[in-house]
C-alpha positions in Angstrom: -11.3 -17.9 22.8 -13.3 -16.1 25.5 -16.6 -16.2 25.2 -16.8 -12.7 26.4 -14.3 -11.2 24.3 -16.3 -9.9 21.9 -19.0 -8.5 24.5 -15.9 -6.9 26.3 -14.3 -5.4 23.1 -18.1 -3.9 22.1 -18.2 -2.1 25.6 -14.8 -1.0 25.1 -15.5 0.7 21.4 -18.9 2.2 22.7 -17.0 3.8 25.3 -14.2 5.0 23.1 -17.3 6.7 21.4 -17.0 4.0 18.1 -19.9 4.2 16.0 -22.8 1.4 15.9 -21.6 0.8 12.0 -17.9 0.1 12.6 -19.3 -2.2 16.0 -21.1 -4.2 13.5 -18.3 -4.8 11.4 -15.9 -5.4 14.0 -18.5 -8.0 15.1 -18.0 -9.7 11.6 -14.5 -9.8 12.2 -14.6 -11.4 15.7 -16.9 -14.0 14.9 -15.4 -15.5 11.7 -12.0 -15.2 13.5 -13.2 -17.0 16.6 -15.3 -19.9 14.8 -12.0 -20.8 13.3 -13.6 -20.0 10.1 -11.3 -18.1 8.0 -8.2 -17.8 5.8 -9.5 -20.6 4.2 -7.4 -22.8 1.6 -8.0 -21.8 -1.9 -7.4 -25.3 -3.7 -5.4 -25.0 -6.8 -8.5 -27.1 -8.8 -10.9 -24.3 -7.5 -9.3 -21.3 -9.0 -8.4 -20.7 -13.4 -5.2 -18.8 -13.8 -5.7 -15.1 -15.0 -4.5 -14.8 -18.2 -4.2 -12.3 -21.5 -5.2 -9.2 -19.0 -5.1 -6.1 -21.6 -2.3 -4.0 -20.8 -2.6 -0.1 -20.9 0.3 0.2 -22.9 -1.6 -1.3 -25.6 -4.8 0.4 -24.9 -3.2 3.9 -24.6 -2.6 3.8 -28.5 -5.9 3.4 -29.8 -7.8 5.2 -26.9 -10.1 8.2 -27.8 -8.8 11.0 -25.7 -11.5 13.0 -25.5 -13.8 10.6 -24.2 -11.1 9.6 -21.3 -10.7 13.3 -20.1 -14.5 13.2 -19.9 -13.7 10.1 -17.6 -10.9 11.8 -16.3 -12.7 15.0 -15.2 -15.5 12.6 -13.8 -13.2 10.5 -11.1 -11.7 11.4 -7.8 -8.5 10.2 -6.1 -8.7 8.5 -2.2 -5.2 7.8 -0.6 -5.0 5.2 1.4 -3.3 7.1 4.5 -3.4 5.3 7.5 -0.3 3.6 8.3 2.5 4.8 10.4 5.2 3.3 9.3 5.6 1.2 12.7 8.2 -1.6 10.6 10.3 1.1 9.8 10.0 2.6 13.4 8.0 5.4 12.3 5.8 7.1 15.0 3.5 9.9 12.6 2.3 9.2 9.3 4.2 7.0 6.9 3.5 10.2 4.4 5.3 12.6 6.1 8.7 10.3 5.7 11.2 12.3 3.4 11.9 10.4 0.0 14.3 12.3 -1.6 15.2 16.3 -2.7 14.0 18.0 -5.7 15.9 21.2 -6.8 16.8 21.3 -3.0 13.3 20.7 -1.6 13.0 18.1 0.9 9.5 16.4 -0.9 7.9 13.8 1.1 5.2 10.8 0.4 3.1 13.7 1.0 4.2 16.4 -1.4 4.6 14.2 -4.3 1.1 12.9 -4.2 0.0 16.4 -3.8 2.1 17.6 -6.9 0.8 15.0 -8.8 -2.7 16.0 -8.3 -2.0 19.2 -8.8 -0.5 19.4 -11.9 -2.9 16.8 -13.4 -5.7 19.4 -12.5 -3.6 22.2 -14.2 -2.6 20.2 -17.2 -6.1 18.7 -17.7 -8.7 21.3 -16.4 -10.3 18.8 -14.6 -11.2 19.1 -10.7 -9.9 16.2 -9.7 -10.8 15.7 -5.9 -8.4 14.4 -3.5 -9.4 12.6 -0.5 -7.2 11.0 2.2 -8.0 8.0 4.5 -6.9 8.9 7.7 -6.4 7.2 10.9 -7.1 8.8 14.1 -2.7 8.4 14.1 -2.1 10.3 10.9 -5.3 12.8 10.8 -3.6 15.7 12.3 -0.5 15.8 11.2 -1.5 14.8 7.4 -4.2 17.9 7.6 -1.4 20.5 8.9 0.4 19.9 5.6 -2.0 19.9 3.5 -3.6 23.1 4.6 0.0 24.7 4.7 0.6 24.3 0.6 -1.0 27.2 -0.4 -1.2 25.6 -4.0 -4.0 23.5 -2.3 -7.8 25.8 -1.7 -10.3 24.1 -0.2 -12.0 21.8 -2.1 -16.2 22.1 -2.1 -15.8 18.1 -0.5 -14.0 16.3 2.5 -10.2 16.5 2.4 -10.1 13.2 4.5 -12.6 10.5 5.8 -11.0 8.5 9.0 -10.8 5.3 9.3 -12.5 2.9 11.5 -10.2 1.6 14.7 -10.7 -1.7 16.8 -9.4 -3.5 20.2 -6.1 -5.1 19.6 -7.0 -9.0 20.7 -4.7 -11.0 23.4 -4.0 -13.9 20.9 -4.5 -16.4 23.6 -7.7 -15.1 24.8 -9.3 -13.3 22.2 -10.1 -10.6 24.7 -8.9 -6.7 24.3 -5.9 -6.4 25.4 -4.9 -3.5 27.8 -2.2 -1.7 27.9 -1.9 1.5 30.2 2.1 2.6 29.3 0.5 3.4 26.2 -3.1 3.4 26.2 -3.2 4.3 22.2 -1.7 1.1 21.3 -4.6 -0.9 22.6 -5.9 0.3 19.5 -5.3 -0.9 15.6 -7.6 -0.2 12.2 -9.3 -3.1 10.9 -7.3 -2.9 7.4 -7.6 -1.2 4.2 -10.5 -3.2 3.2 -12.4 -1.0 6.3 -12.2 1.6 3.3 -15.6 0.6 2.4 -17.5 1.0 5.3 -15.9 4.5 6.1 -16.7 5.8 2.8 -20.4 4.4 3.6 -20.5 5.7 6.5 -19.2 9.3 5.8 -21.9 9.8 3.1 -18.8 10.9 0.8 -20.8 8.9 -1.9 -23.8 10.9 -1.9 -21.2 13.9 -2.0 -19.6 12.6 -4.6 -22.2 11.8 -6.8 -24.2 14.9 -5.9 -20.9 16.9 -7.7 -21.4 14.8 -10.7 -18.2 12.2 -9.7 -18.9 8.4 -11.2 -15.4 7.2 -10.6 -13.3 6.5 -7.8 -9.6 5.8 -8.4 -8.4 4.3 -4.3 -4.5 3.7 -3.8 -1.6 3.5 -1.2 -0.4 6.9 0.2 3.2 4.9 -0.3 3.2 4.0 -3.3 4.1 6.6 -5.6 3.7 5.1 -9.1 -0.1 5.1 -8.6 -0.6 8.4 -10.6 -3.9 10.0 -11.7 -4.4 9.0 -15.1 -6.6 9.9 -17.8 -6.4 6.6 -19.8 -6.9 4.5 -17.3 -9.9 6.6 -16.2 -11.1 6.1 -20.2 -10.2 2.3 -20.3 -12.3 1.9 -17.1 -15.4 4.0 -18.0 -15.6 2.0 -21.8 -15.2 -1.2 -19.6 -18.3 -1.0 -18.1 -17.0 -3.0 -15.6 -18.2 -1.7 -11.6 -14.7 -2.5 -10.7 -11.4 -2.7 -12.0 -7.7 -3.9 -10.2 -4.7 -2.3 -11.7 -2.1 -5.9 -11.9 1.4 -6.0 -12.6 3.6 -8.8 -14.2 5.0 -10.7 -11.2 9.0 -11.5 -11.1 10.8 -13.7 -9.3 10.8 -11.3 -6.3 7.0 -11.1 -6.6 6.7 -15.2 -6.4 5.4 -15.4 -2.6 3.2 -12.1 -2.9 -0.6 -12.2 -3.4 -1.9 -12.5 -7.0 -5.2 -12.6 -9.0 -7.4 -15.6 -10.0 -10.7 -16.4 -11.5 -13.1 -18.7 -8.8 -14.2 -21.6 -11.0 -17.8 -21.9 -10.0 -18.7 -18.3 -9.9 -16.4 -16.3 -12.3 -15.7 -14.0 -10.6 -11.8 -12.5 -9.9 -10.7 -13.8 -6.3 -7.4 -12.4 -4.3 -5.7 -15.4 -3.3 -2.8 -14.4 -1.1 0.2 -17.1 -0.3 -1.4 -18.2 3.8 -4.6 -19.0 1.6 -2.1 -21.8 -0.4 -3.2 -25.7 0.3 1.0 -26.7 1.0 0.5 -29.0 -1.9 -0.4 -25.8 -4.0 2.8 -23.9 -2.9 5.2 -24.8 -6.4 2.2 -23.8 -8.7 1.0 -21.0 -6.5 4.6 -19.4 -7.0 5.1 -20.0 -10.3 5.0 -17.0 -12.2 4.1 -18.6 -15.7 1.0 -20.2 -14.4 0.1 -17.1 -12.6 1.4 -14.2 -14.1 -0.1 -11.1 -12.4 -0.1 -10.0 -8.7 -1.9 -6.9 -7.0 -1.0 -3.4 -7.0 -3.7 -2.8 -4.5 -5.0 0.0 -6.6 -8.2 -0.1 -7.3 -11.0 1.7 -10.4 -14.8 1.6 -8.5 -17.9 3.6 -10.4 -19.7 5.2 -7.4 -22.8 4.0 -8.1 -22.1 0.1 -8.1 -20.1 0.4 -5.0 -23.2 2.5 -3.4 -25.5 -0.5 -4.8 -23.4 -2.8 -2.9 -22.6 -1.1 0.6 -26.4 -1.3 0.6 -27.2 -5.0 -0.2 -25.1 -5.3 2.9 -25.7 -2.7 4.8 -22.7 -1.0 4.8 -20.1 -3.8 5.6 -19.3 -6.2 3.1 -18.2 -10.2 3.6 -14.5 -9.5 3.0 -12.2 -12.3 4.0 -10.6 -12.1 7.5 -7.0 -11.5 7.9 -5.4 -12.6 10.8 -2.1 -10.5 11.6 -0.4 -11.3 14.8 2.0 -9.0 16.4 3.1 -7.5 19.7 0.9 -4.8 21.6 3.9 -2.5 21.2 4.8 -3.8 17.6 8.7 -2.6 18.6 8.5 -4.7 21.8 8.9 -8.2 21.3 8.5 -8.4 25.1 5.0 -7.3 25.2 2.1 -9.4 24.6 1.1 -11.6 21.7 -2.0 -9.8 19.9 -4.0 -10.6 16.9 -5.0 -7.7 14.2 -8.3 -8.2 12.4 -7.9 -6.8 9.0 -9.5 -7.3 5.8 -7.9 -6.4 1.9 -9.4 -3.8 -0.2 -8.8 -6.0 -3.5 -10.4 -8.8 -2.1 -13.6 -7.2 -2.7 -13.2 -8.0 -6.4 -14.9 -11.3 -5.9 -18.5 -9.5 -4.5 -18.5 -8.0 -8.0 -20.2 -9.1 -11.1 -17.9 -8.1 -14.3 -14.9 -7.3 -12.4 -12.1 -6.9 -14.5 -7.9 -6.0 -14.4 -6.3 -4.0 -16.1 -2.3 -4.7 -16.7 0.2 -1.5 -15.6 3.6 -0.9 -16.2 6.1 -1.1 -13.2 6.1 2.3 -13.2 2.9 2.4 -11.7 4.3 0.0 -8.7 6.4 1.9 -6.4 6.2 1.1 -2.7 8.0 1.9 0.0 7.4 -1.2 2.6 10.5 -1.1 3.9 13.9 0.6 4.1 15.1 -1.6 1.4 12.6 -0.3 -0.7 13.3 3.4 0.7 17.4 2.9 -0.4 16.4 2.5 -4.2 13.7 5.1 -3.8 16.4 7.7 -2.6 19.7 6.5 -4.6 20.2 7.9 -8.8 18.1 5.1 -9.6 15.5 7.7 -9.9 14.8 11.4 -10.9 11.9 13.4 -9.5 10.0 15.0 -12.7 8.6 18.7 -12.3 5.6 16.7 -12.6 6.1 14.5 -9.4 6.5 11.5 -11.5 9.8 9.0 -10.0 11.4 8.5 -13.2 13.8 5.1 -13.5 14.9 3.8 -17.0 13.3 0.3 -16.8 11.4 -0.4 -13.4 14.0 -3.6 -12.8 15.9 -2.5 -9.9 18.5 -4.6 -7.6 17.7 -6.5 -5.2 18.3 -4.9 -1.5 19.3 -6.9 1.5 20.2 -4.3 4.2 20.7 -6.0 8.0 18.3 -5.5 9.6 20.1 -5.3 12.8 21.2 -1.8 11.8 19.1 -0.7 9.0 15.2 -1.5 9.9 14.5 2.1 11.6 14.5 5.3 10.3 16.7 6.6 12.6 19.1 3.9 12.3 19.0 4.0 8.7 19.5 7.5 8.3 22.4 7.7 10.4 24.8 5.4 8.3 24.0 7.6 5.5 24.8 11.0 6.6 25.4 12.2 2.7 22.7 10.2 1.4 23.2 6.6 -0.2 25.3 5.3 -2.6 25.1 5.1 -6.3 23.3 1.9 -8.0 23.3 2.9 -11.4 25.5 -0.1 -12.0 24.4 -2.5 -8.9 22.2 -5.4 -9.8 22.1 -6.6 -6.5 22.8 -5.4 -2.5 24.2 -7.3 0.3 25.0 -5.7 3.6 25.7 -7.6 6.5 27.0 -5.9 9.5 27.1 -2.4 11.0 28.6 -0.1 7.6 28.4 4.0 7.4 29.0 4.9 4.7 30.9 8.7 2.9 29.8 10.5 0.1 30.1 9.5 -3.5 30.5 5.9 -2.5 29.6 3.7 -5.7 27.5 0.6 -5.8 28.1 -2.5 -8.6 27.2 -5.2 -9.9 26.5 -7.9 -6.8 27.7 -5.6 -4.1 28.6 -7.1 -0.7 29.6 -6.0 2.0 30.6 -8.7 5.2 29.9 -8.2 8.6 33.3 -7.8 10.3 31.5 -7.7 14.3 32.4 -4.0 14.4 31.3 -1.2 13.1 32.9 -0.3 9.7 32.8 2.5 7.5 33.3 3.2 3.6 35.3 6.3 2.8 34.6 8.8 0.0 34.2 8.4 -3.4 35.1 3.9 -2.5 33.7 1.6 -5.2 31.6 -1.6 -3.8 31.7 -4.5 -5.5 31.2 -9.0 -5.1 34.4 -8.7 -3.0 33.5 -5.6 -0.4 35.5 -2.2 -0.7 37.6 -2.9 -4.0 40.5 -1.4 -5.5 39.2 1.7 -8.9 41.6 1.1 -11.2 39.0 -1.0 -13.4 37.3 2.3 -13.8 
């Protein structure tokens, strides 16, 4: 690495106008990155397997509701807003992307989250504050809706904190890269573990506590099963624990995803994700016996203990680096190689004492990564409540394998389903390969495939999909 690159990517945030705060992390960053010292192998014999997590289900039954709407009216709810949605060829805030219609409404990541909020305060009587982290990308755009749903008066706190930005690194170099066609890509945010140090630096804590708020509930903007909720608010504030990660039951599809596991010599939870696996650790790593929960990446934090701890370290904690390479124009392979500093959110477990899961339902597990993940979201797999909750009888859906030759974007995606996509009501898995449209009514089951014919095909109306492609309905 150069050994000016981090002097040069300094000089370059101080004159963007960066604050002294987010320097001083980005420093952190660069110089575990550079000394090679990070993303560290988490040995198999170092870590316990996290086991017998109490699941809400369970805890739902037996807990006093009067004491969690005390809880509940005590807590606020920070989005996670930043992203743009760049995999799926997005260029504004992933938020804004359409998920489906409601009684004719177009209702976006956006609206739901909103409705949900909403009716929890009307339902509840609570005031339940809602806070969005922003990115200097998804700021304006994010703000204009919100201030447009006249369901939604100003709140006596900030609507949005922003988050933190940094120099995109050339990953040979290590120095910022430049980019003058577009001089905003130059730019990246350092992660959603950078949520910390915004909220330090903001002074939303002092707000918050100043308005009598203990508990902070943070989760993705896209995923939609992370609901306020009462009980969970109740569990977390008879925990006593300073912080809490909501953790799901991993399934086969989960295997090579991060998961949750107790360090040996301190205790204390750890977020191992899968480039953190020794090779030798892979089989056990991946099994989902020994290992049974991964994370939602939504997270319970009282107020005061994460104020306690921003100022132990003055404002940026010792997360472990991430190191995410990708293009400067992450649609143009032909552009050059950078390197992403990021950090995780739920890796900040380990820096507390008596930090503790909590084990959700699917339902609570929703997210939209992908346009895989965006075909079941829109398809009769799901209903949209009045209450903004994404109904779906079990929470085991298909697997989806779309090509992503002609499926990845947005634009792409949307055009081969002019009337929307098929049924999968009876489809327990998905296999396109090739370039398909597809006409209304068309009807998903059981393995679907379809085979890539080297032209582009299309599926007429009301056409049943089954193991053998287009198939005959007289089994009907």
């Amino acid at each position: 690495m150069s050994e000016q690159g981090f002097d040069l990517s300094s000089a370059k945030m101080h004159a963007e106008g960066m604050s002294d705060l987010s320097v001083q992390q980005f420093r952190h960053l660069y110089e575990t990155w550079s000394s090679g010292d990070f993303g560290g192998k988490v040995r198999e014999s170092q870590v316990q397997p996290l086991k017998d997590v109490p699941r809400i289900s369970e805890i739902h039954d037996t807990m006093d509701m009067d004491m969690a709407l005390d809880a509940f009216s005590r807590t606020a709810f920070l989005k996670l807003n930043g992203g743009l949605g760049t995999s799926m060829g997005l260029e504004k805030a992933k938020s804004l992307l359409t998920i489906r219609r409601h009684k004719a409404r177009r209702m976006r990541f956006l609206d739901i989250i909103l409705g949900q909020v909403l009716t929890a305060r009307k339902r509840l009587e609570v005031p339940l504050p809602l806070i969005f982290m922003n990115s200097f990308r998804t700021s304006k755009d994010t703000m204009r809706v919100i201030h447009q749903d006249k369901r939604f008066t100003p709140e006596t706190m900030p609507t949005e904190i922003i988050q933190h930005i940094e120099p995109k690194l050339i990953a040979d170099t290590g120095e910022p890269v430049s980019y003058p066609d577009q001089p905003e890509l130059e730019w990246c945010p350092p992660g959603h573990g950078d949520i910390f140090s915004t909220i330090w630096e903001s002074g939303l804590l002092d707000t918050l506590e100043a308005q009598g708020i203990e508990y902070l509930f943070i989760s993705n903007s896209d995923n939609l099963g992370a609901r306020p909720s009462r009980t969970l608010a109740g569990h977390f504030a008879q925990s006593g624990s300073p912080f809490m990660i909501e953790v799901a039951r991993r399934t086969e599809s989960d295997r090579k995803g991060g998961h949750i596991v107790i360090d040996r010599e301190t205790g204390h939870l750890l977020l191992r994700e899968m480039t953190q696996v020794d090779p030798h650790d892979r089989a056990s790593a991946m099994s989902i016996h020994k290992h049974p929960y991964f994370n939602t990446n939504s997270i319970w934090v009282r107020v005061d203990a994460l104020k306690e701890k921003l100022e132990e370290y003055r404002g940026v904690l010792p997360l472990p680096i991430i190191e995410n390479r990708k293009f400067v124009d992450p649609t143009d392979p032909s552009t050059t190689p950078v390197v992403q500093l990021e950090t995780a959110m739920g890796s900040a477990a380990s820096l507390f004492e008596g930090a503790t899961c909590v084990q959700v339902d699917r339902m609570r597990f929703l997210p939209v990564k992908t346009t895989n993940d965006l075909f079941i979201m829109r398809s009769d797999r799901f209903h949209l409540t009045d209450s903004y909750e994404m109904e779906d009888g079990n929470y085991e859906f298909p697997n989806v394998n779309l090509d992503e030759r002609y499926y990845k974007y947005i634009s792409d995606f949307d055009d081969r389903f002019p009337y929307g996509v098929p049924s999968l009501a009876a489809a327990k898995s998905v296999t396109i390969k090739g370039d398909w449209t597809f006409g209304r009514d068309v009807t998903l089951y059981s393995d679907a495939h379809l085979a890539d014919r080297g032209a582009s095909s299309y599926i007429p109306n009301g056409q049943y999909v089954g193991p053998q492609g287009v198939e005959p309905d007289e089994w009907v």
